[in-house]
C-alpha positions in Angstrom: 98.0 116.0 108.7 95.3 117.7 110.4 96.1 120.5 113.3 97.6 118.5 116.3 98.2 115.3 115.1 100.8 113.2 115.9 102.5 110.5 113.9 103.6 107.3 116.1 106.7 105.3 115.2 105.9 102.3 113.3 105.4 99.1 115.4 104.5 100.8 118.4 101.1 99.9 120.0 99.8 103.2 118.7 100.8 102.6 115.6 99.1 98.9 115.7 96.2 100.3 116.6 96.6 102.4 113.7 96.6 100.0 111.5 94.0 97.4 113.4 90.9 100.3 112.9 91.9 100.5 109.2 91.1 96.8 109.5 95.4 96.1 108.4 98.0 94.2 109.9 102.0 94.6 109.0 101.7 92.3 106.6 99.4 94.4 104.4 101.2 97.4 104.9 104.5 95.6 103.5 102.2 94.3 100.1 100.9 97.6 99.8 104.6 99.5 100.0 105.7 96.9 97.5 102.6 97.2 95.0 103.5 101.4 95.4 106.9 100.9 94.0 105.8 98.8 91.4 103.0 100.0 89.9 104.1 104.1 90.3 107.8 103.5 90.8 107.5 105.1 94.7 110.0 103.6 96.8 108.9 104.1 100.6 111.8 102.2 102.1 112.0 103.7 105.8 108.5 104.2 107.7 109.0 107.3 109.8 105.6 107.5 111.3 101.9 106.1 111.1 98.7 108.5 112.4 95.0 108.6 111.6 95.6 110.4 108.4 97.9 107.3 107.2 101.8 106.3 106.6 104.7 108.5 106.1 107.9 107.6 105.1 110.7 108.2 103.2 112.7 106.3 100.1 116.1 106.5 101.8 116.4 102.9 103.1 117.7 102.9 107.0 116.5 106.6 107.5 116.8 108.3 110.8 116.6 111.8 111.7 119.9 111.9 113.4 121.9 111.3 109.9 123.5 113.8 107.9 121.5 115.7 105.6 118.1 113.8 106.9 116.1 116.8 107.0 116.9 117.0 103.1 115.2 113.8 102.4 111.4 114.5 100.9 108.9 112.7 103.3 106.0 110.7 101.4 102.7 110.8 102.5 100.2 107.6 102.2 96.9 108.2 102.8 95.3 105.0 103.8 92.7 105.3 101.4 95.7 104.6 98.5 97.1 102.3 100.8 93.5 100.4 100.6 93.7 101.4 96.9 96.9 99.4 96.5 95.5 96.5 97.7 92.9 96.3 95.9 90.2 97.2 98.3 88.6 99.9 96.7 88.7 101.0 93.0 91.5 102.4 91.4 91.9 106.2 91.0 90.5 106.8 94.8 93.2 108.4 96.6 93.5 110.8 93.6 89.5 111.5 93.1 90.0 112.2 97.1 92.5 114.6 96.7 91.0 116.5 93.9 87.5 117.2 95.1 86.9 114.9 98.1 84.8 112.3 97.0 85.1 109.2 98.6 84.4 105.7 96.9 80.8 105.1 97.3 79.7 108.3 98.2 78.1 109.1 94.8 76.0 105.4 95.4 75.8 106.3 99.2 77.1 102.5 99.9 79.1 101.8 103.0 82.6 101.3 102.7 85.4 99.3 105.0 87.7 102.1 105.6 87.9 104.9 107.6 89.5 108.6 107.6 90.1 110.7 110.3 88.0 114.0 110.1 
């Protein structure tokens, strides 16, 4: 997450919002969460926190911070370029290109895409 952000609970209005400028709704989060755990066998079953850099969660199902040994459950970051990825919207192997060097889809034909990262 970049210096000062802040991740909003999920379903709050922030976190709509969220969701809205990456042109989601709840619905596609939920497909894409699903598609995750079957196609790479990542289970993000508790959504701790949405920002502009994407979701985070954990696999403990029913997580909150206030339960024993919480702090010793790994968090899982999903950048909303995989979660686009997952559904299909842009080519497989994205989110990973991104990581490695920073390429985004398209850049390399200078096309325009339907997604948006926050800088």
């Amino acid at each position: 997450m970049g210096a000062g952000s802040r991740t909003d609970p999920p379903g709050s209005p922030e976190a709509r919002t969220l969701l809205a400028e990456q042109g989601l709704g709840p619905a596609d989060l939920e497909r894409a969460l699903a598609r995750l755990e079957r196609t790479e066998a990542t289970a993000l079953r508790t959504i701790v926190g949405i920002n502009e850099d994407g979701v985070f969660g954990v696999s403990r199902a029913g997580w909150r911070p206030d339960l024993p040994d919480a702090c010793n459950e790994p968090f899982i970051p999903l950048l909303w370029l995989k979660v686009h990825e997952l559904l299909g919207q842009v080519p497989e192997g994205s989110a990973a290109r991104f990581v490695k060097d920073g390429t985004l889809p398209g850049e390399a034909q200078s096309s325009v895409t339907g997604y948006q990262l926050a800088s």
